[in-house]
BATORLUM-290251 format. One record per atom (N, C-alpha, C): residue in three letters; y, x, z. Coordinates in pm, whole numbers, padded with zeros to 5 digits, always signed. Example, Ala and Ser with C-alpha at 12.3 -4.5 7.8 and 13.67 -1.06 7.14 Angstrom:
2
ALA-00569+01319+00780;ALA-00450+01230+00780;ALA-00330+01320+00780;SER-00225+01285+00708;SER-00106+01367+00714;SER+00003+01290+00787;
This chain:
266
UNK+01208+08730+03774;UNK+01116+08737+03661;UNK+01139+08866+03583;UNK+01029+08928+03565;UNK+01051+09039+03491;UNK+01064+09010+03341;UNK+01159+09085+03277;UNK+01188+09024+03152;UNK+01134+09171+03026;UNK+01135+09080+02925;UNK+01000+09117+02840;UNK+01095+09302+02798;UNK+01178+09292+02760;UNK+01246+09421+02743;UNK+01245+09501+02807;UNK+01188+09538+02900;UNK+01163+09621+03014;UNK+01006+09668+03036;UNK+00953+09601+02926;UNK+00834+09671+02906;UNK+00833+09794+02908;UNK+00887+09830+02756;UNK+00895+09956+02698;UNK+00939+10099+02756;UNK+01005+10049+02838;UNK+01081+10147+02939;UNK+00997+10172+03062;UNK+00876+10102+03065;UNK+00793+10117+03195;UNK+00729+10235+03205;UNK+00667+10293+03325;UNK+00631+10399+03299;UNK+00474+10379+03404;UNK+00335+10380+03392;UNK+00244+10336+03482;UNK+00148+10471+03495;UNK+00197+10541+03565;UNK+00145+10719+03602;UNK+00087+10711+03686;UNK+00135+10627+03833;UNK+00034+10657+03964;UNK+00023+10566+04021;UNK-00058+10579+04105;UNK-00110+10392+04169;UNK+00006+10364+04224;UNK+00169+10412+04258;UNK+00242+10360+04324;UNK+00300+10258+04208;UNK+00323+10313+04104;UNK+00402+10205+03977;UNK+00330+10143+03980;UNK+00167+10138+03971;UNK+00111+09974+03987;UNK+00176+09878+04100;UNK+00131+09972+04229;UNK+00190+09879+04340;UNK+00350+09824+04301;UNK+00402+09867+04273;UNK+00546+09807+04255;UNK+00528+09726+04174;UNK+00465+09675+04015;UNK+00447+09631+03923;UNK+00354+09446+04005;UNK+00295+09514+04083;UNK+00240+09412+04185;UNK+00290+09341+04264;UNK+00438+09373+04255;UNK+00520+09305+04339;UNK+00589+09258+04299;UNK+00607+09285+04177;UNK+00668+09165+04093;UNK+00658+09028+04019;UNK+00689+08963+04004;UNK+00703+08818+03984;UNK+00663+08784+03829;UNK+00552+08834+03782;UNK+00506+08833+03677;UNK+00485+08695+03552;UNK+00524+08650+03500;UNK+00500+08527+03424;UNK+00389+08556+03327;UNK+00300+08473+03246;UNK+00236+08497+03225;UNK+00174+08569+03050;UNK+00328+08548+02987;UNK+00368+08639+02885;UNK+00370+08770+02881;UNK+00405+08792+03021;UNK+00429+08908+03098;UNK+00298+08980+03122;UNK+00225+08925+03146;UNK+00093+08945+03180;UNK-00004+08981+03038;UNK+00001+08893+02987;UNK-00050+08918+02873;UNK-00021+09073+02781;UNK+00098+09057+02828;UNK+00173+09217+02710;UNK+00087+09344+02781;UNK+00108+09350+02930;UNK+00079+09449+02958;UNK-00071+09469+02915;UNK-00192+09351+02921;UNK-00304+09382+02860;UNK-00340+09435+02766;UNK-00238+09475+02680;UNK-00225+09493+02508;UNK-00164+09656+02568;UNK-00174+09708+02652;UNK-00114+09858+02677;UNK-00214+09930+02719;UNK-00241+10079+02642;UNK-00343+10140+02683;UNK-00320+10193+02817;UNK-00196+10226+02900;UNK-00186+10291+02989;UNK-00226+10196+03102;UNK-00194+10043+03107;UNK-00255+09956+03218;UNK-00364+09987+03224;UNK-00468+10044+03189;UNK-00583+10071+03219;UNK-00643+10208+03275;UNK-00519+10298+03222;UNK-00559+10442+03268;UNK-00531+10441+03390;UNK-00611+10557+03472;UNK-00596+10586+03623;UNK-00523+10695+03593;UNK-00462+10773+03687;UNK-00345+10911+03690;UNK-00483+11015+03764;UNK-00562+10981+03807;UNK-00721+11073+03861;UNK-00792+11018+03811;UNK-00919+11056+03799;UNK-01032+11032+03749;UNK-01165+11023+03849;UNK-01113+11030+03978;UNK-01232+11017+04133;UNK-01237+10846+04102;UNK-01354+10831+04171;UNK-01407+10673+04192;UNK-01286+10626+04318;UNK-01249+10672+04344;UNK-01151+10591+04522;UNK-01040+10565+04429;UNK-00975+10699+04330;UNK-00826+10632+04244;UNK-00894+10498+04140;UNK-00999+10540+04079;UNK-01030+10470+03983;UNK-01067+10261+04077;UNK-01152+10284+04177;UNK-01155+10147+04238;UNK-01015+10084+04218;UNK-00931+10196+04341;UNK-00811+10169+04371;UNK-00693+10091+04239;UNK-00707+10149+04206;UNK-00666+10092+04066;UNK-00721+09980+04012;UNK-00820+09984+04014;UNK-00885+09834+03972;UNK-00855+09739+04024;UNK-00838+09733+04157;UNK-00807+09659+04249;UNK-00655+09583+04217;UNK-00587+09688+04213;UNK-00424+09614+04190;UNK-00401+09570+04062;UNK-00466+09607+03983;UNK-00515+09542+03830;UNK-00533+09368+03840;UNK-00640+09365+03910;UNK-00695+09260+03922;UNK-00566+09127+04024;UNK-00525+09209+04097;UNK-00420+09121+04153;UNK-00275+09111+04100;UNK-00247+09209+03969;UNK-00147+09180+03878;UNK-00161+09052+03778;UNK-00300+09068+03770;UNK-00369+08947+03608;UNK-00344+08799+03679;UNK-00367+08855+03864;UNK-00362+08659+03907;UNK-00511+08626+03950;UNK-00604+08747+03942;UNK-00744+08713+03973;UNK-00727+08678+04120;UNK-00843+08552+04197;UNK-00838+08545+04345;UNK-00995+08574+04398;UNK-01035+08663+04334;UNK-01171+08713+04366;UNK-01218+08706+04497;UNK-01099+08782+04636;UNK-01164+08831+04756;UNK-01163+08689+04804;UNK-01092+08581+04791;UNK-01129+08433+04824;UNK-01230+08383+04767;UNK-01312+08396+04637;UNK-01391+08374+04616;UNK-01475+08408+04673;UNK-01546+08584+04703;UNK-01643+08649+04743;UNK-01624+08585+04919;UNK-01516+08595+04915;UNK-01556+08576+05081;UNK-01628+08400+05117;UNK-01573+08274+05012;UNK-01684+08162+05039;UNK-01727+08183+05001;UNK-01840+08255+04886;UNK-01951+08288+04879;UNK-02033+08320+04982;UNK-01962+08432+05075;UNK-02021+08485+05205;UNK-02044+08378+05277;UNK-01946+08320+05299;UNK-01940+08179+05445;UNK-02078+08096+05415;UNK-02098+08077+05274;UNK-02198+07958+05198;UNK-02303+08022+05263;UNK-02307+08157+05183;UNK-02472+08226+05216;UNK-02476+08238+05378;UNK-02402+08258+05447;UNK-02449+08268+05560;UNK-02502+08181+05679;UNK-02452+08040+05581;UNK-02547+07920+05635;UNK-02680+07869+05665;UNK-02733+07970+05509;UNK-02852+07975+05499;UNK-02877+08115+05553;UNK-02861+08184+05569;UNK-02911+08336+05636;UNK-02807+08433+05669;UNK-02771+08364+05852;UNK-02696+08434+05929;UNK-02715+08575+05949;UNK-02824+08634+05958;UNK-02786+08797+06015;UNK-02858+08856+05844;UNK-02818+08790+05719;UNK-02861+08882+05596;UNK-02728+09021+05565;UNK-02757+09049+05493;UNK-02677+09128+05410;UNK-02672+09054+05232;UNK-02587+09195+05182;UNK-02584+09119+04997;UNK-02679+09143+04958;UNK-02771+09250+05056;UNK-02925+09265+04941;UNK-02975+09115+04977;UNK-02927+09046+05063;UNK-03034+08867+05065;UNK-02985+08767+05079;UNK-02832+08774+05076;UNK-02744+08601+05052;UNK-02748+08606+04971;UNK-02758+08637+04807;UNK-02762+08577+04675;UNK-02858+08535+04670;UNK-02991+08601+04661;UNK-03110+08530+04659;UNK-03124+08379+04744;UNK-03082+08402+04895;UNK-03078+08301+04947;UNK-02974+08183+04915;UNK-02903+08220+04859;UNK-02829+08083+04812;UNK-02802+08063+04659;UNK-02910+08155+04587;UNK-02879+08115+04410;UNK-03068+08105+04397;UNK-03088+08062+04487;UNK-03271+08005+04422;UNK-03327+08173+04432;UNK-03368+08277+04490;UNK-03358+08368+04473;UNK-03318+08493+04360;UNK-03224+08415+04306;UNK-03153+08535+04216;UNK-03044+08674+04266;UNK-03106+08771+04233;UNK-02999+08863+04305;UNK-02870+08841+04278;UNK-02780+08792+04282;UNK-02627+08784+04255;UNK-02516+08859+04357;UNK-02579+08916+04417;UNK-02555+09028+04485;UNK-02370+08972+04595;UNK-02405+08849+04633;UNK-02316+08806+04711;UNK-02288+08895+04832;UNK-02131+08936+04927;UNK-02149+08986+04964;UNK-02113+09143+04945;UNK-02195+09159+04820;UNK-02133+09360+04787;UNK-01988+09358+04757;UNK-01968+09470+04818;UNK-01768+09532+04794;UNK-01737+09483+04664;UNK-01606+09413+04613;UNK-01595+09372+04524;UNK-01587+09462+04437;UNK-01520+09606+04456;UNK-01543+09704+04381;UNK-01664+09819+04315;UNK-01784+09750+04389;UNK-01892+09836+04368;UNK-01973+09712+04274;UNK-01919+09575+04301;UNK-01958+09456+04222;UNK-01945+09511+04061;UNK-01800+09562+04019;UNK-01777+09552+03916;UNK-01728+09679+03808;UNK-01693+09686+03724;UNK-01705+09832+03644;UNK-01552+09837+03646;UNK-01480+09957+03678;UNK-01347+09984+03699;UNK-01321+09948+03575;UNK-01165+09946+03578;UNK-01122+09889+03418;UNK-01083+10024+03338;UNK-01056+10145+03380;UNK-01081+10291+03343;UNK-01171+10341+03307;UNK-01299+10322+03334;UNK-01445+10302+03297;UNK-01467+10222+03203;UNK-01441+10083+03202;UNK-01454+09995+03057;UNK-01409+10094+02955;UNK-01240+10062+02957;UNK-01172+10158+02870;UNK-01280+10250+02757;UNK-01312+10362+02886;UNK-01426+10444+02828;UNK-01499+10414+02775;UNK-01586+10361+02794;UNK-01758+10291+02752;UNK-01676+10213+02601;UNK-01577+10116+02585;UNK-01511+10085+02504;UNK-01463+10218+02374;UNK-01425+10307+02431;UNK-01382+10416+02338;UNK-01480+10506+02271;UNK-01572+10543+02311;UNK-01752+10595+02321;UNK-01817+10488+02194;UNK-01808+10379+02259;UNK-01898+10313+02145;UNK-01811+10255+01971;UNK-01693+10333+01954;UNK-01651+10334+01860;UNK-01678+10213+01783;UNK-01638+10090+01818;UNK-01659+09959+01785;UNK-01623+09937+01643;UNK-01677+09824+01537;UNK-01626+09851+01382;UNK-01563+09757+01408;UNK-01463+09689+01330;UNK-01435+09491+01333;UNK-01545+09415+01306;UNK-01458+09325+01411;UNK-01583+09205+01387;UNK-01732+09202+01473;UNK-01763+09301+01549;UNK-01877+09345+01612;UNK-01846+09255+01760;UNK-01931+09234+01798;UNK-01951+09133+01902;UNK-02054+09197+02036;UNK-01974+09163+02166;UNK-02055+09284+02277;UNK-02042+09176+02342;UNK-02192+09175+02418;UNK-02253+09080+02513;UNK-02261+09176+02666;UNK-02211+09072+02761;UNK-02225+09187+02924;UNK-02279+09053+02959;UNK-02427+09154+03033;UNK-02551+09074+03095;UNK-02512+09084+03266;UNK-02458+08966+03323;UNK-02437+09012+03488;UNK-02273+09050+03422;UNK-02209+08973+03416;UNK-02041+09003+03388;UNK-01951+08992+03537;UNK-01979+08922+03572;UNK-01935+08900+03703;UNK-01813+08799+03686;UNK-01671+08900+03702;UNK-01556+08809+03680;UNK-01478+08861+03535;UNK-01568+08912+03428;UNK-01579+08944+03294;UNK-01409+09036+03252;UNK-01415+09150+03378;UNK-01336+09229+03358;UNK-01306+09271+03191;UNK-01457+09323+03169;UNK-01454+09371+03022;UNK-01384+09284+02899;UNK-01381+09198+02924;UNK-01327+09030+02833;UNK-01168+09102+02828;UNK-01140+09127+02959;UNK-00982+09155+02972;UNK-00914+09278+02862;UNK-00992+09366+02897;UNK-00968+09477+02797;UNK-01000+09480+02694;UNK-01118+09396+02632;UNK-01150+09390+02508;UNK-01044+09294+02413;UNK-01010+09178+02493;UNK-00912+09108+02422;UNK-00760+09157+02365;UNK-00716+09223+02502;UNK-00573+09354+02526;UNK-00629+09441+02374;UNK-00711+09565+02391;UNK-00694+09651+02277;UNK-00762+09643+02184;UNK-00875+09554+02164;UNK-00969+09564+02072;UNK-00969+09426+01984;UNK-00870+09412+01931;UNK-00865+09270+01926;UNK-00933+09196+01796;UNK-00978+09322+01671;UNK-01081+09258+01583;UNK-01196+09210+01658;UNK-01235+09244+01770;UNK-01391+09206+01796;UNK-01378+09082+01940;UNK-01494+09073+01949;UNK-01497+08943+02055;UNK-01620+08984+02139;UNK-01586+08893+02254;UNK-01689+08901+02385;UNK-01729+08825+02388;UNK-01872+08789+02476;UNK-01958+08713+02550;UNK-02022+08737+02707;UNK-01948+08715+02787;UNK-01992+08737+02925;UNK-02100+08667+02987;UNK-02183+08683+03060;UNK-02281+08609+03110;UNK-02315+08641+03263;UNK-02329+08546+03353;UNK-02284+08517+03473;UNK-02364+08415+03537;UNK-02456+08460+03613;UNK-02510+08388+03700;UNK-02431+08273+03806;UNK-02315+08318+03910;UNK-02250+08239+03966;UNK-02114+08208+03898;UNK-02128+08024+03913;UNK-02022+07957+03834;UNK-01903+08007+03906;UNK-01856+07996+04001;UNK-01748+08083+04090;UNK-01667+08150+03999;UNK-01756+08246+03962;UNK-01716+08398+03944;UNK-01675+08364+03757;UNK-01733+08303+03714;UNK-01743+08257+03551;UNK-01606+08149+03568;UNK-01588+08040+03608;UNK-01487+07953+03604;UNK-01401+08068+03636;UNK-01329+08145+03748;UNK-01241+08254+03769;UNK-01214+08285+03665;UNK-01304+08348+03589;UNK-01270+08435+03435;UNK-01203+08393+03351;UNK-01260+08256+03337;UNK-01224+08228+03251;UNK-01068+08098+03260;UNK-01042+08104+03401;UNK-00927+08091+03442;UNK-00801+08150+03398;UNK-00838+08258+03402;UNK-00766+08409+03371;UNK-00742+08402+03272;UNK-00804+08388+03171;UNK-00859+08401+03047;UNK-00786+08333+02953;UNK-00790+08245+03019;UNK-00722+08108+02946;UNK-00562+08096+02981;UNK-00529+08140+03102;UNK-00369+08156+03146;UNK-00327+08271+03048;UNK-00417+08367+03023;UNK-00345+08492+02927;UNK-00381+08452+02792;UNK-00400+08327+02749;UNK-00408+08333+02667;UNK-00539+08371+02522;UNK-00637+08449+02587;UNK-00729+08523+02544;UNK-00831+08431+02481;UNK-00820+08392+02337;UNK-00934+08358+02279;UNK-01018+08414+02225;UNK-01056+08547+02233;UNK-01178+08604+02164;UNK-01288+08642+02251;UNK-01239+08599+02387;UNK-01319+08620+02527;UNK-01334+08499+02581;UNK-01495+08537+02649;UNK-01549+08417+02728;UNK-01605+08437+02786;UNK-01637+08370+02913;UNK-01756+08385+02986;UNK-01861+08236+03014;UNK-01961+08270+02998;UNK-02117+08152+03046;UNK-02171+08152+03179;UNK-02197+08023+03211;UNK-02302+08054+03356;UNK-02435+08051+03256;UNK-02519+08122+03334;UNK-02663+08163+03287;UNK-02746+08192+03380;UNK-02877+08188+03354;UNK-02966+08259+03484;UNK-03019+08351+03412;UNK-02990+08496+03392;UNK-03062+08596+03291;UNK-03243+08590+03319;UNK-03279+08582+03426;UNK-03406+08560+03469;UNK-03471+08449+03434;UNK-03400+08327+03372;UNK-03484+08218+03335;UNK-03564+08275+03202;UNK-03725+08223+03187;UNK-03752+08278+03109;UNK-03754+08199+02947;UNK-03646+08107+02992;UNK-03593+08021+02885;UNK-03482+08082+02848;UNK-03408+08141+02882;UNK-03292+08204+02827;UNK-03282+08301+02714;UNK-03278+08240+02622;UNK-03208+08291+02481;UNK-03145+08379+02458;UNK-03154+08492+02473;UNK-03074+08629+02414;UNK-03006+08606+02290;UNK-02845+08590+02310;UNK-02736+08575+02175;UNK-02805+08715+02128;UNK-02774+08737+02001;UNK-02770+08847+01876;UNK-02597+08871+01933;UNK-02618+09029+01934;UNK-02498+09102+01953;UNK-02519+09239+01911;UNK-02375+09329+01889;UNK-02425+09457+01861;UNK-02400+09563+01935;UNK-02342+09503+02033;UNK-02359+09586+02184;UNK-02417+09493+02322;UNK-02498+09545+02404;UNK-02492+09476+02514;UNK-02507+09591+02663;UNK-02408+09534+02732;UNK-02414+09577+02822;UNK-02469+09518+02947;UNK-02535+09605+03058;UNK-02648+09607+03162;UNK-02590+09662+03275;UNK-02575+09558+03370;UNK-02498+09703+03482;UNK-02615+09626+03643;UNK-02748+09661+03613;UNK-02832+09634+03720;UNK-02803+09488+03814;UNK-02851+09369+03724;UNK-02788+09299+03745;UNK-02898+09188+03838;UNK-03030+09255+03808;UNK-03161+09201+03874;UNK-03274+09218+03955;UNK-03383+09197+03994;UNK-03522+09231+03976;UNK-03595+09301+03887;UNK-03678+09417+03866;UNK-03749+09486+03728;UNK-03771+09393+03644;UNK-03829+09293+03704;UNK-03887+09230+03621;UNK-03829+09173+03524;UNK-03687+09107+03587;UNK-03603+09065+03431;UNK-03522+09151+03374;UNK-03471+09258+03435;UNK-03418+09332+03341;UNK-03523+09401+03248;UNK-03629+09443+03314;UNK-03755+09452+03178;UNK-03760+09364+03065;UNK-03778+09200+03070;UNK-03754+09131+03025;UNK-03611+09092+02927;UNK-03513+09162+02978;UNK-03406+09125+02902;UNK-03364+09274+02823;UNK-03474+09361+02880;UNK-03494+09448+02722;UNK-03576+09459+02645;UNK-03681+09370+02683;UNK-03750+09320+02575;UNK-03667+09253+02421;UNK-03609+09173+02501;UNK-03527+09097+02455;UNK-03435+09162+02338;UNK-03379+09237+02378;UNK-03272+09343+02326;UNK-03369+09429+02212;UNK-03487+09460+02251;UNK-03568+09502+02125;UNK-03619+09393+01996;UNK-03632+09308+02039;UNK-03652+09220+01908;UNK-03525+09197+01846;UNK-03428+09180+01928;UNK-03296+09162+01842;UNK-03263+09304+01711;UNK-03340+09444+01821;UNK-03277+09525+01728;UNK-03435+09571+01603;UNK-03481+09473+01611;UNK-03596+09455+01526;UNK-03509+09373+01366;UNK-03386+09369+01388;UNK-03313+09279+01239;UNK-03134+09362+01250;UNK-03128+09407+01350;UNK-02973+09484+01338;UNK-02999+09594+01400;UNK-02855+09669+01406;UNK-02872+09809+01479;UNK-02843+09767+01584;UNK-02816+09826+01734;UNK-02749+09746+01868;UNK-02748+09907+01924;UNK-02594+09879+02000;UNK-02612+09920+02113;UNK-02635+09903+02249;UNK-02679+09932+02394;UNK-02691+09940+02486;UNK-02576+10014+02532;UNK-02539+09981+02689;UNK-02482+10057+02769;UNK-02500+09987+02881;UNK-02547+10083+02946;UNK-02620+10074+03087;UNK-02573+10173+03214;UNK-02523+10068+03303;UNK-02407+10134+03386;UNK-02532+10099+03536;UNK-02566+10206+03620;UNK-02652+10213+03763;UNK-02739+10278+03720;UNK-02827+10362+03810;UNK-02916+10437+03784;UNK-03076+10348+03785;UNK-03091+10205+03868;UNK-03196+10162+03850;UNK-03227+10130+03732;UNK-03110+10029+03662;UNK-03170+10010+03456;UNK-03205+10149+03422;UNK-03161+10249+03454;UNK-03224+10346+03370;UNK-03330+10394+03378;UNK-03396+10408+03481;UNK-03502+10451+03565;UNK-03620+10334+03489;UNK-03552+10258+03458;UNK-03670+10143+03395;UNK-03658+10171+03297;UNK-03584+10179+03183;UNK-03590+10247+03050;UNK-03647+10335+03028;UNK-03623+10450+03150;UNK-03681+10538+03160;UNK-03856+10550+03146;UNK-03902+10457+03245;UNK-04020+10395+03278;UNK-04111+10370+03146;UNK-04050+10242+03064;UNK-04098+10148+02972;UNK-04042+10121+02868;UNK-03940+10186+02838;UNK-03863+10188+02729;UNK-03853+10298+02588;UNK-03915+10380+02591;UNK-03859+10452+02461;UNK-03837+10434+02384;UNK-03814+10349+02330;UNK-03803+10314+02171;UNK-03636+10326+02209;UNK-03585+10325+02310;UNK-03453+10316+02275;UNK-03411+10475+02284;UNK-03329+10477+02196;UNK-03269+10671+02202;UNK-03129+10691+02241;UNK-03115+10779+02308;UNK-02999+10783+02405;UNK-02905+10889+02328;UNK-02766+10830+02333;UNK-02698+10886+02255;UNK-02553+10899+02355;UNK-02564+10929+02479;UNK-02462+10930+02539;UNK-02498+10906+02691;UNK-02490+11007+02780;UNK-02522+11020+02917;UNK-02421+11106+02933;UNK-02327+11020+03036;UNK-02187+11047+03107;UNK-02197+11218+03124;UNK-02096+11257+03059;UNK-02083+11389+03089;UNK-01933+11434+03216;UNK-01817+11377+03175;UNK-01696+11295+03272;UNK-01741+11186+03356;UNK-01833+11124+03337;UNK-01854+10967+03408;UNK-02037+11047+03382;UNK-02077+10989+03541;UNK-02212+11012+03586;UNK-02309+10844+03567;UNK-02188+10746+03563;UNK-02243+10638+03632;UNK-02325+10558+03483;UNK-02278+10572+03348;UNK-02374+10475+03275;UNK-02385+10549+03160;UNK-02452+10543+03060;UNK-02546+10612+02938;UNK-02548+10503+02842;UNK-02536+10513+02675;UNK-02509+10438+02617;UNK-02652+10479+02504;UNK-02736+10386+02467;UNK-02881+10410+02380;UNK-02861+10327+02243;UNK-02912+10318+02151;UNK-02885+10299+02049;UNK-03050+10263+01981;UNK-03083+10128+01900;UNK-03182+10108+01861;UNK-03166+10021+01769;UNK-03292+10079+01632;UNK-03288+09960+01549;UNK-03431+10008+01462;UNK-03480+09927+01476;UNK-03653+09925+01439;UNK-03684+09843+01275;UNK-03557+09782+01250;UNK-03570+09755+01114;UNK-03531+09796+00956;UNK-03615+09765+00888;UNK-03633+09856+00763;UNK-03481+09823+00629;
């Protein structure tokens, strides 16, 4: 058991100290501390292969069992549609919702070096509350709870899988200001919480992510909000049908998401 005094003395520079850190026999105190460290999150490069890479052994330090998850996911969907890919086992086995069963777990989800960022960018006040539309296994929950600890999350998650996981995690570390929901963002019953960030990382069809910035505009019809929107298709639709939102941040270090800013009330 690694013992808590030996924190301080740690040193987490290159993906090899992760790997070693991964091999240790972590309890879950243990676990928790390191979430509360800005360097567990930094990569030693800044390329997408260190940055995955890293994510990866992240995720198997916290206790996450994701690639067992994704992979019965796969087995399920492929019951119903043997020769698909992930562009068509989610649909085929979540009522056609893209849930994108199937994709690399790392292209599934936003590196935790990348959160970090998008986290540091949007200069959060206390007390401010950030909603992720399509959370997956609500990485962001992890880091927000670790360094940001005036404010709180709301994850939202189409497959229960991936939401129970989280909040597995979640709950072993301890983390009450984080959560995750099953939801169908596409139902057109679904209720958009009031938040003052939400994040979008192409989680649908046009049609509902159109819809779930609709959404995001009436909210900022009574507060200010931010957006952050990680894939190039949400943007391309913003792009499309959106102006009212004004962009106040397109990755200059990071290509992959752009952060917009809107508030239409007096």
């Amino acid at each position: 058991m690694l013992q808590l005094e030996l924190f301080p003395r740690m040193e987490l520079r290159t993906l090899s100290d992760f790997q070693k850190l991964e091999g240790v026999s972590l309890s879950d105190s243990d676990k928790k501390i390191l979430t509360t460290s800005l360097e567990f999150y930094q990569t030693p490069k800044t390329n997408d292969v260190i940055r995955h890479q890293h994510a990866l052994i992240v995720d198997k330090i916290l206790g996450f069992r994701m690639k067992y998850i994704e992979e019965m996911l796969v087995a399920e969907a492929r019951g119903f549609d043997p020769d698909g890919s992930h562009e068509t086992w989610g649909p085929s086995l979540h009522d056609g919702a893209q849930t994108w069963v199937g994709l690399e777990l790392q292209i599934l989800q936003t590196p935790y070096s990348e959160i970090y960022r998008i986290l540091q960018l949007l200069r959060l006040r206390p007390y401010q509350h950030v909603v992720d539309l399509g959370a997956a296994y609500g990485r962001m929950g992890i880091v927000m709870n670790g360094l940001f600890i005036k404010n709180t999350f709301t994850g939202y998650e189409f497959v229960r899988a991936r939401v129970d996981e989280g909040n597995r995690v979640y709950q072993d570390l301890n983390m009450t200001k984080s959560k995750l929901i099953t939801a169908d963002l596409s139902d057109p019953n679904f209720e958009l919480p009031e938040a003052d960030v939400y994040f979008i990382y192409d989680y649908g069809q046009v049609e509902h992510i159109d819809r779930t910035l609709n959404q995001i505009r009436a909210v900022s019809e009574k507060r200010p909000v931010k957006i952050v929107v990680r894939g190039k298709f949400t943007r391309r639709i913003i792009a499309d049908r959106h102006e009212w939102m004004g962009l106040t941040y397109q990755g200059k270090l990071e290509e992959l998401f752009s952060i917009y800013v809107a508030y239409k009330g007096h």
